[in-house]
Backbone bond lengths (Angstrom), bond angles and torsions (degrees), N, CA, C in turn:
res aa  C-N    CA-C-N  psi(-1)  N-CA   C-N-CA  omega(-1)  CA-C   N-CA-C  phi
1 X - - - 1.453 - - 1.522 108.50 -
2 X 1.217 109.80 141.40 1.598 99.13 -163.36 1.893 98.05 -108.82
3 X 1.410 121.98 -6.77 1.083 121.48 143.67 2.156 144.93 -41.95
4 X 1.262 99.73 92.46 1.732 91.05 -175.17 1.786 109.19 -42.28
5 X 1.076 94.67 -36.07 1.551 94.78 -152.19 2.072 105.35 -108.06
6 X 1.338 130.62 95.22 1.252 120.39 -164.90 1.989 102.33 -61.14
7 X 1.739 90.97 149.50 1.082 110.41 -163.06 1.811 116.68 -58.29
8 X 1.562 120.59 155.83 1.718 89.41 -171.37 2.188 100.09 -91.72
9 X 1.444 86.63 163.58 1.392 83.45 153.91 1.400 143.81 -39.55
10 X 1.189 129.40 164.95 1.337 124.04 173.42 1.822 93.54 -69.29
11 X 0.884 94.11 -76.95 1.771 100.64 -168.50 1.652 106.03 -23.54
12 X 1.318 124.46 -47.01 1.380 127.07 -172.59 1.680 115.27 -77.50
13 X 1.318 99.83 -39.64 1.837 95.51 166.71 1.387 120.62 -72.32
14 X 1.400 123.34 -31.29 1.033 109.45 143.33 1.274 172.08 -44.53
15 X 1.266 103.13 -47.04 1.943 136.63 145.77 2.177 96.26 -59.46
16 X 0.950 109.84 -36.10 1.816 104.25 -175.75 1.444 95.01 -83.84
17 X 1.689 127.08 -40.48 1.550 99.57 -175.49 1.613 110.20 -83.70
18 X 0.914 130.99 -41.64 1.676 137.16 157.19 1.542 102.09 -10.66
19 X 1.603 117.43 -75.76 1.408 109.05 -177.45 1.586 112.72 -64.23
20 X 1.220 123.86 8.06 1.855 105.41 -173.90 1.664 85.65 -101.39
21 X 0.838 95.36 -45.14 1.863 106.37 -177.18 1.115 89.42 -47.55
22 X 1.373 136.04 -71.39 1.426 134.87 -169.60 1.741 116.04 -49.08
23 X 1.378 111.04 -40.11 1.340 111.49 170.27 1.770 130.30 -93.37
24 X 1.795 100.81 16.62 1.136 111.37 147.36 0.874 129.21 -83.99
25 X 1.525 117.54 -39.52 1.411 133.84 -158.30 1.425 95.47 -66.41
26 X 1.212 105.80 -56.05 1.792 122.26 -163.16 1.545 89.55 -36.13
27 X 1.330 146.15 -88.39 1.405 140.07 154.73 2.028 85.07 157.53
28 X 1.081 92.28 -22.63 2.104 95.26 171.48 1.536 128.23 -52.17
29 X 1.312 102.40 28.46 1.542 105.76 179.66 1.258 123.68 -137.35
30 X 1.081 109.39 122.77 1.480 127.93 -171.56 1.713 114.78 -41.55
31 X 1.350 116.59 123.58 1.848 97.54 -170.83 1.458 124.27 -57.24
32 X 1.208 124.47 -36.39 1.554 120.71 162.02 1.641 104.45 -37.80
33 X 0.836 135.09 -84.33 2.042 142.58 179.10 1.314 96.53 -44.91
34 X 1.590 134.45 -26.22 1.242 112.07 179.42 1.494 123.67 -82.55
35 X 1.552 92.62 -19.18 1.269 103.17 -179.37 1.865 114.38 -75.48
36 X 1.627 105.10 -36.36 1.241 90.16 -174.98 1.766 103.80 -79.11
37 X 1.117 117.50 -44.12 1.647 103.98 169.43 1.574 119.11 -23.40
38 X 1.403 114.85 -55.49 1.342 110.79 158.60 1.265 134.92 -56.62
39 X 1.333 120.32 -31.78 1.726 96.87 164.24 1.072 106.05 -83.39
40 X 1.754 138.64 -3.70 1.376 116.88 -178.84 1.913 106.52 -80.49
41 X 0.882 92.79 -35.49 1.501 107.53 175.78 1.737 111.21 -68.66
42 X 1.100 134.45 -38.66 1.668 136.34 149.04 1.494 106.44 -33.93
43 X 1.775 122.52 -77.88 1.224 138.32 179.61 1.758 110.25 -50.64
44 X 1.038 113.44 -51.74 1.909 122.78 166.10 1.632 88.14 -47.09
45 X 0.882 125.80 -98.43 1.965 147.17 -178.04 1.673 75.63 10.31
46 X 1.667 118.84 -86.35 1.262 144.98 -142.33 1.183 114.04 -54.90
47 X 1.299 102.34 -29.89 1.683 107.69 -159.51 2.245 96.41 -99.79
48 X 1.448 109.22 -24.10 1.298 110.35 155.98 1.269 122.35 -58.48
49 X 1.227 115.88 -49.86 1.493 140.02 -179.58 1.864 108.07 -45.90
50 X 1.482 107.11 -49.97 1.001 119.51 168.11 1.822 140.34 -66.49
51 X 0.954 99.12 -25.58 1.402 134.32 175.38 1.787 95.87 -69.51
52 X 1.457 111.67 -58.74 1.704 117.75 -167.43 1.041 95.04 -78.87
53 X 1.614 133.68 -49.77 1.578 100.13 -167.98 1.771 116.66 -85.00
54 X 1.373 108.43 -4.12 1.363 109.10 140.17 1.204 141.48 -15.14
55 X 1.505 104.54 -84.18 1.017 122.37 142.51 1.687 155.17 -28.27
56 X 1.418 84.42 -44.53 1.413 89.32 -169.66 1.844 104.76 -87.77
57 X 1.596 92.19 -11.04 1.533 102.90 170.24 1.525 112.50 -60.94
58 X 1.168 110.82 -60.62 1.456 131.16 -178.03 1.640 107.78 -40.21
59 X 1.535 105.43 -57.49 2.010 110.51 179.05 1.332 109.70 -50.98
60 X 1.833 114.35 -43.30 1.366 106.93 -158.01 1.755 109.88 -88.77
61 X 1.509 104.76 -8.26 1.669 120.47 173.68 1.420 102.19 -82.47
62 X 1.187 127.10 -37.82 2.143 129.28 178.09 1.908 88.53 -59.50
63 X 1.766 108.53 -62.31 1.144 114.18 -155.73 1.943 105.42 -39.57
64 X 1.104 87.23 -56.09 1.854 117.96 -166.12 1.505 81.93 -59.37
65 X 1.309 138.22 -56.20 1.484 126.34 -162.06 1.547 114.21 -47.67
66 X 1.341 100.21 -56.53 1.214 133.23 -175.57 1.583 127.01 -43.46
67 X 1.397 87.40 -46.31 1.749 95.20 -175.02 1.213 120.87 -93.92
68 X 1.815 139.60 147.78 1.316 125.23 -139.61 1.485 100.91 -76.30
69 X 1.122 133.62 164.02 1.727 127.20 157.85 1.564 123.79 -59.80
70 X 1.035 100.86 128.67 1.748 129.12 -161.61 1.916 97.47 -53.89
71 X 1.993 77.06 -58.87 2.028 64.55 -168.34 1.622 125.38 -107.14
């Protein structure tokens, strides 16, 4: 893995982009910090993003297992 740091869970990038969102919203942050909150929250976005179509790979590969062959 050419990553130092292993990737987080879905559950944890989630709960991590929730609070940046939350400390955008608040509007109390200086634009330099707002800005990096935003790419942490871009990179958070991605790594959720990744997790679902994961996933959604996995349902439609059970689905496809499952059903008799077409031809």
């Amino acid at each position: 893995m050419s990553d130092a740091k292993p990737e987080l869970t879905y559950e944890e990038a989630r709960r991590q982009l929730a609070e940046v969102v939350q400390q955008l919203e608040s509007g109390g942050v200086p634009l330099a910090e707002s800005m990096q909150l935003w790419e942490r929250g871009e990179k958070l976005a991605q790594i959720c993003q990744r997790w679902l179509d994961g996933a959604k790979e996995k349902i439609q590969a059970a689905r496809q297992a499952s059903q008799p062959d077409a031809s």
